[in-house]
NUGUNU-797022 format. One line per 4 residues: number of its first residue (from 1); for each residue y, x, z of N, C-alpha, C. Coordinates in pm, 1 decimal, decimal comma. Layout:
N
NUM	Y:X:Z:Y:X:Z:Y:X:Z  ...
***
This chain:
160
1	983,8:-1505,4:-3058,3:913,4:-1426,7:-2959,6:983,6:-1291,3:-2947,1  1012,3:-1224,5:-2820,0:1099,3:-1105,1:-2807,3:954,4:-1017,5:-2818,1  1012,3:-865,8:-2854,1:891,1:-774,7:-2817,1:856,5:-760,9:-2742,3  868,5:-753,1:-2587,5:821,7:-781,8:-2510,3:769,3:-929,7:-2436,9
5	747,5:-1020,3:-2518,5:649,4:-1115,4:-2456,2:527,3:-1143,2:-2548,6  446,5:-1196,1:-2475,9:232,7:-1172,3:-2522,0:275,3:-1307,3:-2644,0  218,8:-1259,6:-2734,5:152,7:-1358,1:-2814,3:102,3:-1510,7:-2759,4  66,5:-1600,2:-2851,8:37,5:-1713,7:-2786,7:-118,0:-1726,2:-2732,5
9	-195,8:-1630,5:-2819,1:-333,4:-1603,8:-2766,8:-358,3:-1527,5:-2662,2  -238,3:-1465,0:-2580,7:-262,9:-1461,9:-2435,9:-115,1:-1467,8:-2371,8  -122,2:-1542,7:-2243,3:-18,0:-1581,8:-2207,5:-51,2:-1628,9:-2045,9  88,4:-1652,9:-2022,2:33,8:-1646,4:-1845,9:35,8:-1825,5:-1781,5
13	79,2:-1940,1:-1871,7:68,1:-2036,7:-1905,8:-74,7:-2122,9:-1907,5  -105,4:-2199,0:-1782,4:-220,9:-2255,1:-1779,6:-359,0:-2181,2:-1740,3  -276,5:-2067,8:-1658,1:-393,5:-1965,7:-1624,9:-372,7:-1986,7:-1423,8  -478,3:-1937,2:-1420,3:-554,3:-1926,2:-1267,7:-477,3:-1819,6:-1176,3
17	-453,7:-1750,5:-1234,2:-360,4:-1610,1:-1152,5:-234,7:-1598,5:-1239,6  -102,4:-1543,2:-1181,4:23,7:-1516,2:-1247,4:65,5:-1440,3:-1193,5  142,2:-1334,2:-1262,0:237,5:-1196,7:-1163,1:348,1:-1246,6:-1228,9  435,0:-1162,1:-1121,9:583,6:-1170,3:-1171,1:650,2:-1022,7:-1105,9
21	712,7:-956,9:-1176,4:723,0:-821,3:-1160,7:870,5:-789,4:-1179,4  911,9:-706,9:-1201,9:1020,7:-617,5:-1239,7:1042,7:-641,3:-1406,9  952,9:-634,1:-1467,9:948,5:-651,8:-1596,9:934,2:-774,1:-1645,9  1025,7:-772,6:-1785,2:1063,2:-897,5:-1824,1:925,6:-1020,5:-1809,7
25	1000,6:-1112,5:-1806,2:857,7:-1250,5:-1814,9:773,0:-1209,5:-1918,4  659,4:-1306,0:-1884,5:566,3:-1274,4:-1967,8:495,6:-1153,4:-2005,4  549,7:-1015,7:-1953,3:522,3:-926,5:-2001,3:409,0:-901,2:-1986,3  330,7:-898,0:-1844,6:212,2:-900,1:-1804,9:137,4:-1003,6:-1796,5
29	-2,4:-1035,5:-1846,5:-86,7:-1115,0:-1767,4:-205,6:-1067,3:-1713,2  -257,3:-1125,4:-1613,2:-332,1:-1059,1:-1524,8:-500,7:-1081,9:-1575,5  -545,7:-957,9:-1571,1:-721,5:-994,4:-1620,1:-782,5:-940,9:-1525,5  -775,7:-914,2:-1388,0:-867,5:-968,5:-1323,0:-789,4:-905,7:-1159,5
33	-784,9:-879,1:-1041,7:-772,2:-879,8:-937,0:-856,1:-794,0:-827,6  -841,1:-718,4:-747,1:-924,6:-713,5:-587,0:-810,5:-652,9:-501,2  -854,4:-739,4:-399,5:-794,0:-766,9:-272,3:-839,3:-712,9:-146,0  -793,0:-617,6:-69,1:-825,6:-605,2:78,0:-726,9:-627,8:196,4
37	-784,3:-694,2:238,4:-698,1:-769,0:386,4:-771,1:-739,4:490,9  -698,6:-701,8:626,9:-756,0:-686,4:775,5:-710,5:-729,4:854,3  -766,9:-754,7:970,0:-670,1:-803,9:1118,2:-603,1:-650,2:1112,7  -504,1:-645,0:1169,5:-442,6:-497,7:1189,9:-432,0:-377,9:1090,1
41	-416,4:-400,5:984,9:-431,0:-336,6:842,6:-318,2:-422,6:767,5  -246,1:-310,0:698,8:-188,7:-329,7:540,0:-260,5:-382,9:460,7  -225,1:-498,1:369,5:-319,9:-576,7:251,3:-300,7:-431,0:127,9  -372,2:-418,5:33,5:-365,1:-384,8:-92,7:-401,3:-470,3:-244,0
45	-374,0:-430,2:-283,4:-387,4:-591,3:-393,4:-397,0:-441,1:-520,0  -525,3:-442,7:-588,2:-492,8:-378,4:-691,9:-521,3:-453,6:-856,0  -389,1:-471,9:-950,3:-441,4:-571,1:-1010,5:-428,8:-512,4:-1123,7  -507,3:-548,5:-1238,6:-575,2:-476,5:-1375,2:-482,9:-611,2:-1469,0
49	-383,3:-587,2:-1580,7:-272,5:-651,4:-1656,4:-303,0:-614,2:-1800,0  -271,7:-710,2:-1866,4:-280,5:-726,5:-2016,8:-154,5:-710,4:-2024,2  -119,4:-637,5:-2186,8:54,8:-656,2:-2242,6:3,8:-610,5:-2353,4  130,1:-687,5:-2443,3:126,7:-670,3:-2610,4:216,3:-489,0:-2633,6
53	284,7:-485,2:-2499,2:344,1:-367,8:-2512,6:297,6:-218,9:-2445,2  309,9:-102,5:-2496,3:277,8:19,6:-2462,8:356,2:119,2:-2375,9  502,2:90,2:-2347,2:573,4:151,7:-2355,6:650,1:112,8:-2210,3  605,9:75,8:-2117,5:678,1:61,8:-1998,5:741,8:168,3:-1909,8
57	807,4:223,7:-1853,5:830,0:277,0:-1761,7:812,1:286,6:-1653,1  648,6:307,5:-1646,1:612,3:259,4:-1492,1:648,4:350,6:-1376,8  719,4:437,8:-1418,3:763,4:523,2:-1250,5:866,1:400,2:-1192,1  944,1:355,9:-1318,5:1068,9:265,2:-1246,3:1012,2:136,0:-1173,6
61	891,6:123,3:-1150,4:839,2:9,7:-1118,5:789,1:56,9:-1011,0  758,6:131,8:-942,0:722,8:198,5:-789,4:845,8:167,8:-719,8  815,0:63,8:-589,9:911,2:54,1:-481,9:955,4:-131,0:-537,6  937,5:-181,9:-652,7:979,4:-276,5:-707,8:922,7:-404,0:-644,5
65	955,3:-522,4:-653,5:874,0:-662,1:-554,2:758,1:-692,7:-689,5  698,3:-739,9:-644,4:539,2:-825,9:-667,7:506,6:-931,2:-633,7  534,7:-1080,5:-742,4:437,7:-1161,7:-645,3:318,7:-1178,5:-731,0  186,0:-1197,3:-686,3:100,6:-1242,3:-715,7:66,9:-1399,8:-692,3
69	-10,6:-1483,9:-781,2:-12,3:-1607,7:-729,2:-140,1:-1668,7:-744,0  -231,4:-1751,5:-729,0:-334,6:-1797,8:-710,4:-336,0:-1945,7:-716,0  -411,8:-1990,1:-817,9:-430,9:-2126,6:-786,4:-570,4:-2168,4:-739,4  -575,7:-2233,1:-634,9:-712,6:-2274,6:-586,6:-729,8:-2414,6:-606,4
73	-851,3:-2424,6:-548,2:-961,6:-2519,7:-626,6:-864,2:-2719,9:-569,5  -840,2:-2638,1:-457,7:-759,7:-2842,8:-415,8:-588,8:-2841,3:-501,5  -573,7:-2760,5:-603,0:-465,0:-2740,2:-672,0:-319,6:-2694,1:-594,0  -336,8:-2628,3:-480,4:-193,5:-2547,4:-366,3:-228,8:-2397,6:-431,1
77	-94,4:-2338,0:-410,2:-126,5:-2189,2:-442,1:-130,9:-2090,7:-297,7  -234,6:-1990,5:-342,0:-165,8:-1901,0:-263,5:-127,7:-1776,2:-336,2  21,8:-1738,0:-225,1:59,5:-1681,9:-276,3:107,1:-1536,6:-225,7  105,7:-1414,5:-243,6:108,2:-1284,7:-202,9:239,9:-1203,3:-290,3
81	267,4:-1140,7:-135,5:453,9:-1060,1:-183,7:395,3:-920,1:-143,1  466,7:-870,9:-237,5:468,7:-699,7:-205,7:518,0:-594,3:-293,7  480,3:-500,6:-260,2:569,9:-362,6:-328,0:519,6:-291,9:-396,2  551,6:-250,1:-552,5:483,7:-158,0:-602,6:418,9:6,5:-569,1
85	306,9:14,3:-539,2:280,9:137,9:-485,4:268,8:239,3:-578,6  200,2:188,5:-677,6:116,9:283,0:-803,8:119,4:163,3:-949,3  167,3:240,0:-1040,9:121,9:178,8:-1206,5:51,6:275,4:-1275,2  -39,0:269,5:-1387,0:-66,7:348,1:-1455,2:-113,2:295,2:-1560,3
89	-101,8:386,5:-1628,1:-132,3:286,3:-1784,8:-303,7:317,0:-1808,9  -404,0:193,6:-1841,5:-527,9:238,0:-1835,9:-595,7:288,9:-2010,9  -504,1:243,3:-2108,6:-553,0:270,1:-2226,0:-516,8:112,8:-2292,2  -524,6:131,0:-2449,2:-502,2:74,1:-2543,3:-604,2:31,7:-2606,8
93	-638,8:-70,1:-2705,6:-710,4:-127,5:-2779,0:-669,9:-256,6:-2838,7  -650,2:-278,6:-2989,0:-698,9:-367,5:-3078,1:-527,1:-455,6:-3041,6  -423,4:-370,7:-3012,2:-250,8:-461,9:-3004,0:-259,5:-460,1:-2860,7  -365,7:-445,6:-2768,1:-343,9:-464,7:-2630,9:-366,1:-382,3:-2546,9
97	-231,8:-383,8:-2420,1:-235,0:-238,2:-2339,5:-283,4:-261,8:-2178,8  -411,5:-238,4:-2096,8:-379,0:-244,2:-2022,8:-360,4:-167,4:-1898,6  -318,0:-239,0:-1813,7:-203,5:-138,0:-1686,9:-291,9:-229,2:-1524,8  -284,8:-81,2:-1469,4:-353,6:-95,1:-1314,6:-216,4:-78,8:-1266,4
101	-194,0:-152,3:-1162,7:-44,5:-149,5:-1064,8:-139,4:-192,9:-952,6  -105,0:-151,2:-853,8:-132,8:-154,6:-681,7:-13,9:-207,1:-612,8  -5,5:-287,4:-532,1:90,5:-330,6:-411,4:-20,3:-345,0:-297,7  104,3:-321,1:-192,8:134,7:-301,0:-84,9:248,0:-332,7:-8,4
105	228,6:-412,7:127,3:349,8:-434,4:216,0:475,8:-339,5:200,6  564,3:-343,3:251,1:700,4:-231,9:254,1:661,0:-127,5:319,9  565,1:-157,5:389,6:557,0:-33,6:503,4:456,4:61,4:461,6  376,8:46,7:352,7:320,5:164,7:241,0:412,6:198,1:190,7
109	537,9:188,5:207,7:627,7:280,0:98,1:697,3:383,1:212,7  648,7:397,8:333,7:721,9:506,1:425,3:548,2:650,0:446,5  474,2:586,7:347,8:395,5:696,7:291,1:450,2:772,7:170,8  558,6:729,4:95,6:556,6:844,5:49,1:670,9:904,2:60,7
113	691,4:942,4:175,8:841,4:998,7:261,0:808,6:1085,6:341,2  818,6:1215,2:351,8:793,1:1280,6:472,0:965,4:1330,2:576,3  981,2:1302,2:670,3:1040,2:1306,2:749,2:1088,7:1399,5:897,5  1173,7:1493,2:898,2:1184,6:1587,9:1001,0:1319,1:1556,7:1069,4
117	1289,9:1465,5:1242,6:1419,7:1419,0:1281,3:1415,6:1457,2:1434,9  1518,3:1425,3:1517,3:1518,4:1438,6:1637,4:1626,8:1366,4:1666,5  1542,5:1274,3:1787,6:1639,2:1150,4:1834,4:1612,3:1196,1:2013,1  1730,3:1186,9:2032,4:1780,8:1228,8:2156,2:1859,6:1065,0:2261,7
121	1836,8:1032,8:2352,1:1859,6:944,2:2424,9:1818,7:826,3:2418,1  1684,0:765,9:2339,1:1702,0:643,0:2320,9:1559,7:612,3:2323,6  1519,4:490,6:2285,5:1394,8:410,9:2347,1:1277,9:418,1:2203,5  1230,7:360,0:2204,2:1087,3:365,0:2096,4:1134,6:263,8:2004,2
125	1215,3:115,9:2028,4:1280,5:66,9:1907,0:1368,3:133,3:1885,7  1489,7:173,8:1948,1:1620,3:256,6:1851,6:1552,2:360,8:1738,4  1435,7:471,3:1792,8:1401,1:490,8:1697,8:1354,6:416,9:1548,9  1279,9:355,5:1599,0:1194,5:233,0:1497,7:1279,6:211,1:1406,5
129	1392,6:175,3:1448,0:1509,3:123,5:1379,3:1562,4:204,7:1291,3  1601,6:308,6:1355,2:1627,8:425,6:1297,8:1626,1:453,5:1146,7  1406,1:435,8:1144,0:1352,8:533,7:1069,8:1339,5:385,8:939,5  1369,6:264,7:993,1:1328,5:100,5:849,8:1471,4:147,4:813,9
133	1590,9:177,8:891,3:1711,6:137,2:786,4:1708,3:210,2:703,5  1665,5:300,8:627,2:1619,4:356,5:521,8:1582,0:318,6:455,7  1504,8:170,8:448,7:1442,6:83,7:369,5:1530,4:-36,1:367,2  1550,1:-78,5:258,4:1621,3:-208,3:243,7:1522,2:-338,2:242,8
137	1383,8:-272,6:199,4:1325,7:-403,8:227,8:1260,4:-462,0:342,8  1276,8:-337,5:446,2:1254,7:-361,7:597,5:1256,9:-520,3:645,4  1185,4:-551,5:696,1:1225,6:-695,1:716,7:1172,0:-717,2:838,7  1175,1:-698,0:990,2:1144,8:-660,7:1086,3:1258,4:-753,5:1203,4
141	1138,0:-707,7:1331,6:1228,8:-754,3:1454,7:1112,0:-734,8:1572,8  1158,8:-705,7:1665,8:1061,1:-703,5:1763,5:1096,5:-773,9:1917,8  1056,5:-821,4:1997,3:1021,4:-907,4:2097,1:938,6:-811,2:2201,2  1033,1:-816,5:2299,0:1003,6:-678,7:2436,4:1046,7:-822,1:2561,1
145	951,8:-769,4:2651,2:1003,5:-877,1:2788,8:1011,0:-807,2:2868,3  1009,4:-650,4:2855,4:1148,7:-583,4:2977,5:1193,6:-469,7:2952,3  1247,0:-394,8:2960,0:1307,1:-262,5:2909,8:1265,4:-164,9:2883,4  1255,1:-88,4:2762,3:1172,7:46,5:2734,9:1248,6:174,7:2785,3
149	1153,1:265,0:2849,1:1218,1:393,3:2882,9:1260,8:457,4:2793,4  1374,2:514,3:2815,5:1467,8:575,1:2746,2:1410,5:758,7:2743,5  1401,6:800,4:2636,0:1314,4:936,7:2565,2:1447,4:1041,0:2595,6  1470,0:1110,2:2626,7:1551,6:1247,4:2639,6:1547,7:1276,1:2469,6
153	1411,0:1350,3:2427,8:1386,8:1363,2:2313,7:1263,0:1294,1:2260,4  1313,4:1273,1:2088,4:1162,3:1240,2:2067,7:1173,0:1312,4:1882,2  1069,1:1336,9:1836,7:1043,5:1461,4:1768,7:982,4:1374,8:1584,6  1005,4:1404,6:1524,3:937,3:1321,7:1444,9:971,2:1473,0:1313,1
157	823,7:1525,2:1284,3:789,7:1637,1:1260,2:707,5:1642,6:1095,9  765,5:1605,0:982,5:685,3:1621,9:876,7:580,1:1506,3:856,9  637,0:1379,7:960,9:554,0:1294,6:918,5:600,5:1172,3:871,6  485,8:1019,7:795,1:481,3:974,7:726,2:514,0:822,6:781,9
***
């Protein structure tokens, strides 16, 4: 067993929910979950983790992928991708540490960016574009059925 993986009395093996993170296997297992989803809304997923270990580096885990996984009742999973928003360590007890981490789509991570630009000649995607290639995990495209007016200027002022 490496130091960083759980004991055999908890483990992510034959369980109902599984993460998979930045950090080595096994490191985390998940004790319990909540979820908010909307028509027209960012999901948030904030999930509460068991580990035999204390000592993570959770700043390096902000911006990092997330999957969460789910097994339901006709035995298919579902399954949820996303980005680390927030970790924090919640406290210790009895060999076991656990940790609140939050995800969020890619596009909660252009909250914590503030931005002062000026784009001169171009349309509402060139900007758009602009402002994801900054993000590598951008994963985007958009679908127009006739031509956008072209902006002289457009101002983007300390925001998020």
């Amino acid at each position: 067993m490496t130091p960083l993986s759980l004991p055999p009395f908890i483990s992510q093996h034959a369980r109902l929910i599984d993460i998979a993170t930045a950090l080595p296997d096994a490191a985390l297992v998940v004790e319990r979950f909540s979820a908010r989803e909307a028509v027209s809304e960012t999901f948030r997923f904030t999930i509460d983790c068991l580990s035999t270990h204390a000592y993570f580096a959770l700043d390096a885990l902000i911006g990092e992928e997330l999957t969460l996984r789910l097994q339901l009742a006709d035995g298919s999973r579902r399954v949820w991708h996303g980005y680390v928003t927030q970790a924090t360590q919640l406290g210790s007890d009895g060999g076991l540490t656990r940790y609140r981490i939050v995800a969020e789509p890619w596009l909660a991570l252009l909250d914590v960016r503030q931005n002062c630009c000026l784009f001169q000649d171009v349309d509402v995607l060139d900007t758009v574009g602009t402002v994801f290639a900054a993000y590598p995990q951008a994963d985007w495209h958009a679908d127009v059925t006739q031509s956008l007016r072209q902006h002289s200027r457009l101002t983007q002022y300390r925001e998020t």
